[in-house]
N, C-alpha and C positions, 0 to 999 in steps of 0.2 A: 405475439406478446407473451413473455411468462408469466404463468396463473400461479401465484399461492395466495396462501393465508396473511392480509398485509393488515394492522391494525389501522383501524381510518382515524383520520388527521385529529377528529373531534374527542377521540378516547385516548390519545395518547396525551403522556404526563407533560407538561409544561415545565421548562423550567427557565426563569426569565437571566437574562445580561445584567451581569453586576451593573449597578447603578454608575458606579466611578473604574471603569476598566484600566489595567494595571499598565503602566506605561516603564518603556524597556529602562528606565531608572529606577523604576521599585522592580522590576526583575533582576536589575544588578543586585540590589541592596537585599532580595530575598533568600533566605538560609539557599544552603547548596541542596541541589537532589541527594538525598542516600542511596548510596552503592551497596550493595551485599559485598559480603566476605569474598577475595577473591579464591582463598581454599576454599570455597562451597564448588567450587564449578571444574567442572572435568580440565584438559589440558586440552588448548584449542591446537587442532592438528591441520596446518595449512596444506595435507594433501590427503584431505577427507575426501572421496569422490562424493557424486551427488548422491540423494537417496534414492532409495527405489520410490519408481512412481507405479498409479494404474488409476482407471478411470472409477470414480466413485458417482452414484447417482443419489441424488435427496433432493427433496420436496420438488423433484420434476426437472430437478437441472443435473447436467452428468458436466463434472468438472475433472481433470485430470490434475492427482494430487499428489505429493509425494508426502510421505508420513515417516518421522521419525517418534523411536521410543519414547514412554515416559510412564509416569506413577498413573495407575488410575483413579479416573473421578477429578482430573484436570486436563484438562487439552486446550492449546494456544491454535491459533490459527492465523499466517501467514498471508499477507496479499500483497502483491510485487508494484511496481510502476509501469508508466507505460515504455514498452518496449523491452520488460522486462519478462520474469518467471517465475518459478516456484523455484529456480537453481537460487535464486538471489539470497536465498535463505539457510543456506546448508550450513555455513558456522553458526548462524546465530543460532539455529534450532537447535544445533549438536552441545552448543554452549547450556540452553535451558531444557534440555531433554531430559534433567535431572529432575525439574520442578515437572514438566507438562509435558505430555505427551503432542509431539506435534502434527499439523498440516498446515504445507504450506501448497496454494491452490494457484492453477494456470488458471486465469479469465476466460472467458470464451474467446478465441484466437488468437489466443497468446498460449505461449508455450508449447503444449501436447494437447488443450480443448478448443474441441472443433465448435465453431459454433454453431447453435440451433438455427434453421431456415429463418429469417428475416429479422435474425437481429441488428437491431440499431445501431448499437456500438457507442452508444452515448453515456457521459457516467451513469446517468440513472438507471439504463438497463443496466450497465456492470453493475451496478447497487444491488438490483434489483434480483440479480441472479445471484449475488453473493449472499443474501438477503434468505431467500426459498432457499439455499443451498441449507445455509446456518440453522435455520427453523426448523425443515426437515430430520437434522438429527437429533434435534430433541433435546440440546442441554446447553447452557451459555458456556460461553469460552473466552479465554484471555485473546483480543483482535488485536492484530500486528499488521499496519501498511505505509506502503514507503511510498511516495509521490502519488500517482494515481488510486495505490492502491491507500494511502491514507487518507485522499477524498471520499471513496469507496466506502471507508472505515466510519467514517467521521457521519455519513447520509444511514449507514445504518445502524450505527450507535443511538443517532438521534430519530430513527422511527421505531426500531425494538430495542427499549434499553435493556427489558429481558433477556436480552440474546447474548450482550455483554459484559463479561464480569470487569474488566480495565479495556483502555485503550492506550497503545502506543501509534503515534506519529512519527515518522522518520521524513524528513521534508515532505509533509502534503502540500501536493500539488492546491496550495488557496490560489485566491485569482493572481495572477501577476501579468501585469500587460505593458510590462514595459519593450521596449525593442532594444533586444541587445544579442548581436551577432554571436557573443562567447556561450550565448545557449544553446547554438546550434553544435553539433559533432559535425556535422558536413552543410553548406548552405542549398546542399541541392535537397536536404530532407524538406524545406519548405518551399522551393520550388517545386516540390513533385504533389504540394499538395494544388498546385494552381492547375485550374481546366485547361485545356487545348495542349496545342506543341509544346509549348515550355514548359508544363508537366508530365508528359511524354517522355521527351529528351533527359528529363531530370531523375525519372525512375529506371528509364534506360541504364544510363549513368550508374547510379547506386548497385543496379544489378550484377551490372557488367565488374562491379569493384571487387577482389578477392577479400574474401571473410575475415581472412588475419587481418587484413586493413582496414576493413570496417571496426573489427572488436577492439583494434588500437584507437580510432576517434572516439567510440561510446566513452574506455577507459579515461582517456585525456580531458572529456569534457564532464563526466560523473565524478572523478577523485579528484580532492584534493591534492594528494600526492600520488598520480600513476605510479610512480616506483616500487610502492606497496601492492602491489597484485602480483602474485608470484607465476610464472611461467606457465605453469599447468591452469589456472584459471583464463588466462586469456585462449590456451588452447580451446576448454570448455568452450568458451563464450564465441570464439568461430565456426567450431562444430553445430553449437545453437544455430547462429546466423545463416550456414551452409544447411542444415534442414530446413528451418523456415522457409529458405527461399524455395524448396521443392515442392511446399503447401498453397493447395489453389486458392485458400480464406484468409492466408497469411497477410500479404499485402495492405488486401483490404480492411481486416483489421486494425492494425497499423494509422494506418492513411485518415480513416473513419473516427476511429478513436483519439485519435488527435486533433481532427476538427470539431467533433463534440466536447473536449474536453475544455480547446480554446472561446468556442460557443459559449459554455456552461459560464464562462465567466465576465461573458458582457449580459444573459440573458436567462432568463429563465430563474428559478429558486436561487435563495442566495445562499452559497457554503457557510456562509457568515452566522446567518441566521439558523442554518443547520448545527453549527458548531456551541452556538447558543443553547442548544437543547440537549447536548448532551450531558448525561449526570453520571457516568462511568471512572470513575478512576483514571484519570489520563496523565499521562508522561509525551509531552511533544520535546521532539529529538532535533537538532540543528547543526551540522556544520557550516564553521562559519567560511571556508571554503566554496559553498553551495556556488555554481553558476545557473542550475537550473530556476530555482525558484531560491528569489531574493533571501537571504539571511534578516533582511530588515523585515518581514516577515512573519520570525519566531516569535517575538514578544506578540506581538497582535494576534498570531494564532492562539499561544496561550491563555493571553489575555477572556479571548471568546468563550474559550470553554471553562466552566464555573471548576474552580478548586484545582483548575492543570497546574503543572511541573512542568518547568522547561530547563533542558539538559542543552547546554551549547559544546559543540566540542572544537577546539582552535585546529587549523591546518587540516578538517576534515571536508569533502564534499558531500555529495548527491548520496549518497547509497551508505550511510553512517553504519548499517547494519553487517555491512560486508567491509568494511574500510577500519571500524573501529568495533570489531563488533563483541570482543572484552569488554571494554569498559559500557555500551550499550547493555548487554546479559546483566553485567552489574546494577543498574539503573533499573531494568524490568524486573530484574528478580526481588527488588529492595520494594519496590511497589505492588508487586506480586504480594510481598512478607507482609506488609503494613498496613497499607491500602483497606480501608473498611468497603462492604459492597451490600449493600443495603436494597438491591432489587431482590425482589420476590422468589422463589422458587419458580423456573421455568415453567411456565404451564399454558398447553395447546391453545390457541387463542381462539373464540368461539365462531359455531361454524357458521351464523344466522347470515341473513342477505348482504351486511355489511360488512365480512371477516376477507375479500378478496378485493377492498378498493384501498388504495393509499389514500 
């Protein structure tokens, strides 16, 4: 289990569900998000390589991050989906690298971080270790997560809102349990999560598939328009696929982390009630393309969270930060501008018997 400093349930701030939650006809009807100037923002270069990464350790967790430039005394921080990475972020970050300096973080078994002996792989450990990671350095920061990682976002907005100064959504993974085959990139990824032969066979399968072919199914079934990915990125995103398979935690990641994520949402805490509590500056992000997790969705996740902004974008999918991720910079950075942040000056939280239980 990872040990930090976690404030317990009974000292953190409340803050209650609007009485009458906004239903997707008064989100039609409400003013549009403000975009910043789009001269504020450098020239987005679609054959930016990735940034450099290295392994960073805080409050007991060693994540591998990749960090781009920025002003100091702001820093954004980045957290991918499942099956994704800290590549997922290279335009957006390059785009607000003007405002904050960035990181954008691999999970534990994802990307480049190896995970620590017996983790779970369930969101709440990822919470949990994004959580000690964020605390550890000591300063709040603008949090940015896209599917998993804006579950991730959302669990620890609402246990340190210290921690964070806004939050951006880009389709969080909320529950959706509907069955619908167009989520899958390949139907053997959930055959391989089933016991015995038939998950055997099914991971076989996927292994044996060369990487260009896999990185074209993610494509196809995260964008709205595959067309928009230019060459050199899906090269990236094979190369990725082609290391990963060479990592012995890799798989299991994967595998784990998708059953806990599916779990989390018949059982246990409700994201719902987590998004309720968060008091952060929030912008939830939506392509109405989305096949991962339903578009019908957006308004209800906004809804949750007290005073959110919901940005829809038409003809966009899964990954709005890499597929649209101009006009996304515009939207973060205008909330960045505006956005009042009313939590406290960061400060170590106390060290008594209580300072290490959620």
């Amino acid at each position: 289990m990872l040990e930090c400093m976690v404030v317990p349930a009974s000292l953190r701030p409340r803050v209650l569900r609007p009485a009458s939650p906004r239903t997707a006809d008064q989100f039609a009807r409400a003013p549009a998000v403000p975009l910043a100037d789009p001269g504020t923002f450098p020239p987005l270069d679609p054959q930016r390589s990735p940034w450099p990464g290295r392994e960073i350790t805080s409050g007991g967790v060693t994540l591998h991050v990749r960090e781009t430039p920025g002003p100091a005394g702001c820093r954004a921080v980045y957290v991918h989906g499942l099956g994704g990475s800290s590549l997922n972020w290279t335009d957006l970050a390059a785009l607000l690298g003007t405002r904050a300096a960035g990181a954008a973080v691999d999970l534990p078994g994802f990307g480049r971080s190896c995970p620590p002996a017996g983790f779970d792989f369930s969101p709440a450990a990822h919470a949990d270790a994004l959580l000690c990671f964020l605390a550890g350095r000591n300063e709040p920061v603008h949090l940015l997560g896209n599917s998993l990682g804006g579950a991730i976002a959302i669990n620890v907005a609402a246990r340190r809102p210290e921690l964070v100064r806004t939050l951006t959504l880009v389709s969080p993974a909320m529950p959706d349990r509907r069955p619908d085959p167009r989520r899958m990139a390949d139907v053997r990824l959930a055959l391989a999560l089933v016991p015995g032969r038939i998950g055997e066979r099914a991971r076989a399968g996927l292994a044996a598939m060369p990487a260009r072919v896999r990185a074209e199914q993610v494509v196809r079934v995260c964008f709205g328009d595959p067309s928009r990915v230019p060459e050199h990125r899906l090269v990236e995103a094979a190369e990725e696929i082609a290391r990963r398979g060479g990592l012995a935690w890799a798989q299991e990641a994967g595998e784990r982390t998708a059953r806990g994520l599916v779990a989390s949402w018949w059982w246990g805490a409700s994201p719902w009630a987590a998004a309720a509590r968060v008091r952060a500056p929030t912008l939830v992000v939506w392509g109405d393309r989305d096949r991962l997790v339903s578009p019908r969705l957006a308004a209800r996740t906004a809804a949750a969270i007290p005073g959110a902004r919901l940005l829809m974008l038409p003809g966009v999918g899964h990954v709005a930060q890499i597929e649209a991720a101009e006009t996304v910079a515009r939207a973060v950075a205008a909330m960045w501008e505006t956005a009042p942040w009313e939590t406290a000056p960061w400060e170590a939280p106390h060290t008594g018997e209580d300072a290490d239980r959620s």
